[in-house]
C-alpha positions in Angstrom: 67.8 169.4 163.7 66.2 169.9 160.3 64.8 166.6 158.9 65.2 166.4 154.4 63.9 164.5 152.6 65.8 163.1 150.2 64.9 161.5 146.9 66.8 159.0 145.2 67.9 158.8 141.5 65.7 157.3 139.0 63.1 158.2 141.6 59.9 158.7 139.3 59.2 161.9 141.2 62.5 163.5 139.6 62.3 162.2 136.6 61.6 164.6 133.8 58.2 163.7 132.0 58.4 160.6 129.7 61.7 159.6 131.4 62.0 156.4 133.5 58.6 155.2 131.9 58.0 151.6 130.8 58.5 151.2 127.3 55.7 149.5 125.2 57.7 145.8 124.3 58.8 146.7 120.4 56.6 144.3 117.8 57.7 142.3 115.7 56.7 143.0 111.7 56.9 140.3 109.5 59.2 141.1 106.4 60.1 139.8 103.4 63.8 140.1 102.9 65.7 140.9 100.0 67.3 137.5 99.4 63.6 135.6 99.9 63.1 136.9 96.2 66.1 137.1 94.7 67.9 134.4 95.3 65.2 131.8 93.7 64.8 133.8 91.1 68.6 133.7 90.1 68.1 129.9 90.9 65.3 129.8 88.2 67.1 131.6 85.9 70.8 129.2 86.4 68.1 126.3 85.5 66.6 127.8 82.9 70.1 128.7 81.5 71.6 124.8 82.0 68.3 124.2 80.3 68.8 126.1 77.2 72.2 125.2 76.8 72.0 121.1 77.4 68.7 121.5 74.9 69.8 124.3 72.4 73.4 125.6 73.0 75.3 122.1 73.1 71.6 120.1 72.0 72.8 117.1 73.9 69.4 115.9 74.0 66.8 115.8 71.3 64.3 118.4 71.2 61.2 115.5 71.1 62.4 114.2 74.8 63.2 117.7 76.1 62.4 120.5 74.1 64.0 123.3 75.1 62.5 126.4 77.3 61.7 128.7 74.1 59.2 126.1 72.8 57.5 125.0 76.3 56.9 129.0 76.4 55.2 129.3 73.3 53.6 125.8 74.1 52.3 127.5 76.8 51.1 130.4 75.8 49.5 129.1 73.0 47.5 126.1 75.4 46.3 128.6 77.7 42.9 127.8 77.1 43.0 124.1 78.0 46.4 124.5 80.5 44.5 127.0 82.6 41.4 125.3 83.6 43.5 122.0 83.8 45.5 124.2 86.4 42.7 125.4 88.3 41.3 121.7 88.8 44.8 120.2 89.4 45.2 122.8 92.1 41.7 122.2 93.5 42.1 118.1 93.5 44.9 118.6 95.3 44.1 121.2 98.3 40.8 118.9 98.4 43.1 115.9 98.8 45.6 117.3 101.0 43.2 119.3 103.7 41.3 115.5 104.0 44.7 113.8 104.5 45.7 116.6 107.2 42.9 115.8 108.8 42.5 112.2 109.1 46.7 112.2 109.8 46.2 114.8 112.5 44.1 112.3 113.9 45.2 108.9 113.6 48.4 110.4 114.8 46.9 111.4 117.7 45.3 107.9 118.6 48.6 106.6 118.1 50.4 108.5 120.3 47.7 108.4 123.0 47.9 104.6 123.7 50.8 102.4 123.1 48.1 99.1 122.4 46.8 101.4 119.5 50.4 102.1 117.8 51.4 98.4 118.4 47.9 97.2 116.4 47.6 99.8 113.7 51.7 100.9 113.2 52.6 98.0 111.0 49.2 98.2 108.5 50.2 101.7 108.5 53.4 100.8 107.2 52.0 97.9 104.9 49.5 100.4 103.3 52.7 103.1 102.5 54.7 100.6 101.1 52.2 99.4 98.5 53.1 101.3 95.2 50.9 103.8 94.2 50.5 104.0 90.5 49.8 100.4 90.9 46.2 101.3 92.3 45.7 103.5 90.1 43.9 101.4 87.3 42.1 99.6 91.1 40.9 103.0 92.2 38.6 103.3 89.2 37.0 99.8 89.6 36.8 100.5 93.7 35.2 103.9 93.3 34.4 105.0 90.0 35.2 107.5 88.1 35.5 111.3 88.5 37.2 113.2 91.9 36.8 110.1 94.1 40.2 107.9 92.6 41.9 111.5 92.2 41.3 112.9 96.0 42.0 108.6 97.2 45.7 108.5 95.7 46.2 112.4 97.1 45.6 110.7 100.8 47.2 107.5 100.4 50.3 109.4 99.5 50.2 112.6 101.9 48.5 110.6 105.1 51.9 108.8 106.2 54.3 111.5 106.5 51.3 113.5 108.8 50.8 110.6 110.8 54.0 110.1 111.7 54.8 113.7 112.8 52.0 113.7 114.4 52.8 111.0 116.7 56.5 112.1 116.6 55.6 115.5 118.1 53.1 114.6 120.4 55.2 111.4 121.8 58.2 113.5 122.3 57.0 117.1 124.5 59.6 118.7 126.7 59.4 116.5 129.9 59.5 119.9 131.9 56.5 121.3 130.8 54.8 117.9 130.8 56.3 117.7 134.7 55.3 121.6 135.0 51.4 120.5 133.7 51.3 117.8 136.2 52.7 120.0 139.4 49.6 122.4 138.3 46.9 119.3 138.5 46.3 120.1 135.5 43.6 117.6 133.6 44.2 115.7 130.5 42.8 117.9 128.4 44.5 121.6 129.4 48.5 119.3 129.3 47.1 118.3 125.6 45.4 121.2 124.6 48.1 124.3 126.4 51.6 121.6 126.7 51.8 118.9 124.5 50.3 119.9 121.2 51.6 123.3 120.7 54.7 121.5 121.3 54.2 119.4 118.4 53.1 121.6 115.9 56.4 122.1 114.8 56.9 118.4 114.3 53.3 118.4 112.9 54.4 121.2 109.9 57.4 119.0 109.2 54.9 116.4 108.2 52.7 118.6 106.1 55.4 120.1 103.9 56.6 116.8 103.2 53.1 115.8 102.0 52.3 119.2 100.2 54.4 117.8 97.0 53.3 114.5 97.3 50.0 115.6 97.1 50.7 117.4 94.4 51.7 113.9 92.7 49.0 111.9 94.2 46.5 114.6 91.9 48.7 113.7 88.6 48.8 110.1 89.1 44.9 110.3 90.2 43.6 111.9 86.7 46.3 109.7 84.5 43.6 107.5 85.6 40.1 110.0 85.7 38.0 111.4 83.4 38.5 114.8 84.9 40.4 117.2 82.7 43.5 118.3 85.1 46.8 118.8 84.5 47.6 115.4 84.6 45.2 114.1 82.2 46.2 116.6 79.5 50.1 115.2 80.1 48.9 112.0 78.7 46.8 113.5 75.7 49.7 115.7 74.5 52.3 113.6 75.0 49.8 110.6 73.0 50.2 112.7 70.3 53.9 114.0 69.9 53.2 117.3 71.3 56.4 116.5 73.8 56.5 120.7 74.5 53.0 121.3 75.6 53.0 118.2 77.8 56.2 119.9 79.3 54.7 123.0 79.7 51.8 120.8 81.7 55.0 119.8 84.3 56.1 122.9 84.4 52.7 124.4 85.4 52.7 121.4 87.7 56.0 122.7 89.4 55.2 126.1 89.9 51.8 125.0 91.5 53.3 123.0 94.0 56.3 125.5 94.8 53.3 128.0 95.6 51.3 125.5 97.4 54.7 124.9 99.3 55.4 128.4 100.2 52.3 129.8 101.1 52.2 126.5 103.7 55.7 127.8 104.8 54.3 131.2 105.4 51.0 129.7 107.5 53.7 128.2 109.5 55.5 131.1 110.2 52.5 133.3 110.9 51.5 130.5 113.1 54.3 129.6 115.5 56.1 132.5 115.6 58.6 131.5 118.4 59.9 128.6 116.4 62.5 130.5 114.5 63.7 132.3 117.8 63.8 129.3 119.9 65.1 126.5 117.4 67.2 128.3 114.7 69.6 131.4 113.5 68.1 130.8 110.4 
C-alpha cells in the first residue's frame, strides 16, 4: 500500500505565485469631491444674484443701506490698500484670540469634568460670565487693559471660551462606558483611560465646540477693534461707514465673511485629517 500525499486547495504550496497572498489593506486618499466646490459656489452665486436683484433689479432697498454687489466690488478693489492690511490683522487678532480660548477651554473643560465639586463651584460663574453682553464691555475693556491687542484678543475669548468648555466637558463626561469598563478590566491607570479612552473619545465632541467658536471669534476681533486703536477690519467699518462710504464699509463685511468661512473650513479639514474614523463610525455623510 502506497501512501500520497495529498494537498488541499488553497494550499499555499499549489498556489500559483502571487495567488493566495495577503493583500496589503487598500489606503484611504483623501479627496475633494466634485460637489465640495461646486455646490457653494452656485450658492454664492444664488446670493449674489438675490443680491443684485433686491438692490438693483427691483431696488427695494436704497443703495446707501445696501449698495448693491457692483459697487462693494469696485469699493473693494479700489480700498485694497487699506482692506488688505486690515484683513491681515483681523485675521491675525483672531487666530491669536481663538488658539488662547482653545486652550484655556480645553482646559477648564477638563477640570470640570474631572471632579463634580469643581463643576458645581465654577458651572454657574461660567454661565453668569456668557450671559453678560459683550459689546457692553467693550468701552470697559479699554479702561481694564488699555489700548491696542489686549481688549481685541479679551472679547475673542470671552466669546469663543464657552462653547469649548462645554464640549469639552460634554465629551469627556460622556465616553463609551465599554471602553471606560474595557480600561478598567486592563488596570489600566488614570492617565493611559484619559490619555488612550476617554479623550480621543471626546475629540469629536471637543471639534463641535471649536467650530461653533471659530465665527464667534471672528466677531469677538470686530467688536474688539470697534473699540482699539489697531487698524483691522473692524475699525475701518466704523471709519467708512462715519463717513457715508456705506459700499466700502460693506466690502469690509464681506472680507469679514469670507475670512471666517476660510477660517471655518480649513478647521473642518484639521478635523477630518485628524479623526479619520469619525465619518465611518458616526455618519453616511
Amino acid at each position: 500500500m502506497t501512501e500520497t500525499t495529498g494537498t488541499r486547495p488553497g494550499d499555499p504550496a499549489t498556489q500559483p505565485a502571487g495567488v493566495g497572498a495577503p493583500r496589503p489593506a487598500p489606503t484611504r486618499r483623501f479627496t475633494v469631491q466634485p460637489s465640495a466646490v461646486g455646490l457653494p459656489l452656485l450658492g454664492a452665486v444664488i446670493t449674489l444674484a438675490v443680491w443684485w436683484l433686491v438692490t438693483s433689479g427691483l431696488e427695494l432697498v436704497h443703495p446707501v443701506s445696501l449698495p448693491p454687489p457692483q459697487a462693494v466690488w469696485s469699493a473693494l478693489t479700489a480700498g485694497t490698500d487699506v482692506l488688505v492690511p486690515a484683513l491681515g490683522l483681523t485675521t491675525t487678532m483672531t487666530l491669536v484670540g481663538f488658539l488662547l480660548s482653545a486652550v484655556a477651554g480645553v482646559l477648564i473643560g477638563m477640570a470640570l469634568a474631572a471632579s463634580r465639586r469643581v463643576e458645581r463651584m465654577f458651572a454657574p460663574l461660567l454661565v453668569a460670565v456668557n450671559a453678560v453682553p459683550k459689546i457692553a464691555l467693550g468701552p470697559l475693556l479699554v479702561v481694564s487693559v488699555g489700548w491696542g491687542s489686549k481688549p481685541i484678543l479679551t472679547m475673542v475669548f470671552l466669546l469663543c471660551f464657552f462653547p469649548i468648555v462645554l464640549s469639552t466637558a460634554t465629551g469627556l463626561t460622556t465616553a463609551p462606558a465599554d471602553l471606560a469598563e474595557l480600561a478598567r478590566s486592563l488596570n489600566a491607570s488614570w492617565w493611559q483611560a484619559f490619555s488612550k479612552v476617554r479623550f480621543p473619545a471626546a475629540l469629536p465632541q471637543i471639534f463641535v465646540g471649536l467650530k461653533v467658536a471659530m465665527p464667534l471669534a471672528a466677531i469677538g476681533a470686530v467688536i474688539g477693534e470697534f473699540y482699539s486703536d489697531k487698524e483691522g477690519l473692524g475699525y475701518q467699518i466704523l471709519q467708512y461707514n462715519g463717513v457715508g462710504d456705506t459700499a466700502t464699509a460693506w466690502a469690509a463685511i464681506v472680507l469679514i465673511a469670507l475670512m471666517s468661512i476660510g477660517l471655518y473650513s480649513a478647521l473642518s479639514l484639521v478635523e477630518r485629517l485628524a479623526l479619520p474614523w469619525v465619518r465611518a463610525t458616526t455618519s453616511a455623510r
